[in-house]
N, C-alpha and C positions, 0 to 999 in steps of 0.2 A: 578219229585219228588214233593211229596206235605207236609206241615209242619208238620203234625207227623211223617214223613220218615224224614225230616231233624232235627229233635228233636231228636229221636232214632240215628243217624248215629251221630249228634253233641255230645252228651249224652258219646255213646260208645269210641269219641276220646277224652273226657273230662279226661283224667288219664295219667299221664307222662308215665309209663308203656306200655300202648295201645298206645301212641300216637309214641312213638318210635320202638313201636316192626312196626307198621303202614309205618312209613317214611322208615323202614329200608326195608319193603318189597316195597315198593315205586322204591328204589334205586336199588333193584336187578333187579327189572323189570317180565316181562313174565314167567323167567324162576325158580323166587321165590327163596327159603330158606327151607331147613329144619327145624324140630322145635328144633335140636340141634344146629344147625348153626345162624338160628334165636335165640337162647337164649345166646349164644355167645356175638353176635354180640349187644345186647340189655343190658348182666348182668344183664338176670334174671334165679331164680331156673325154671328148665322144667317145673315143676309143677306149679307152680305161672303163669309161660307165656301160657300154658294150656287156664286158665279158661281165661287171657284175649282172648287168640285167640276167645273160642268160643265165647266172648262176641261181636270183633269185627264182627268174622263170622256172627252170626245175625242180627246185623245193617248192613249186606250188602256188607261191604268192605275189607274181606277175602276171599279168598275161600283156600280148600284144597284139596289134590289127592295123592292117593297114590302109591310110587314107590318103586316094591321090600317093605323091610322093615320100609322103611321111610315116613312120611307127609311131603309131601312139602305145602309150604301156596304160596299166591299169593296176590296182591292188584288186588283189583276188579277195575281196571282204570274207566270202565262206568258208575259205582255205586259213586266213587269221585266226574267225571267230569258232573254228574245229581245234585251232591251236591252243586259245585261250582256254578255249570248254575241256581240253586235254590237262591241260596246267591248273585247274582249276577243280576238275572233277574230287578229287578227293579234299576237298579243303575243306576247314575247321573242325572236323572231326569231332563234331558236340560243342567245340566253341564258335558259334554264330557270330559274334561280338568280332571274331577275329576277321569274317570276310563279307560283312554283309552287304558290301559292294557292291559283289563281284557278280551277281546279277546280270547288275545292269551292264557292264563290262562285254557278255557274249551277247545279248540282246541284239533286239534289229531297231535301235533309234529312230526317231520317224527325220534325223535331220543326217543322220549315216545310212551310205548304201547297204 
């Protein structure tokens, strides 16, 4: 990822709206959300959670497919974990102590996609 891809992808999670409809596809994982289930689950009108979707879709960190009659959405886990490994890349600078987290943070969890 390089800084106008982390400015776009920051940009689009800058809105409480986006940034929850986000965590909540985060939490289902792989196998996503509807965008009725998703609007649920976030209390927002379908419509309203719409445009956020495609706005996160084009920073990268949506994707969608469709089943039968329904969209389901998805968190783009690789498009995230470029985001974090971008925000993170230069970190501690000789103090270890400051991020020794942060690791685990861009890794591939065996219980995260």
């Amino acid at each position: 990822m390089n800084a106008p891809g982390a400015i776009e992808t920051l940009s689009a999670l800058a809105h409480a709206s986006r940034l929850a409809a986000f965590r909540a596809l985060v939490r289902a994982g792989p196998d996503g959300l509807s965008a009725g289930a998703l609007a649920s689950a976030v209390g927002a009108l379908p419509n309203t959670l719409s445009t956020h979707l495609a706005i996160l879709e084009r920073a990268g960190l949506v994707g969608a497919r469709r089943a039968g009659r329904s969209i389901i959405y998805t968190a783009q886990f690789d498009h995230m974990r470029a985001l974090l490994g971008f925000l993170m890349a230069d970190c501690c600078a000789g103090r270890p102590d400051i991020c020794d987290a942060i690791p685990a943070l861009t890794a591939e969890p065996e219980t995260c996609p």
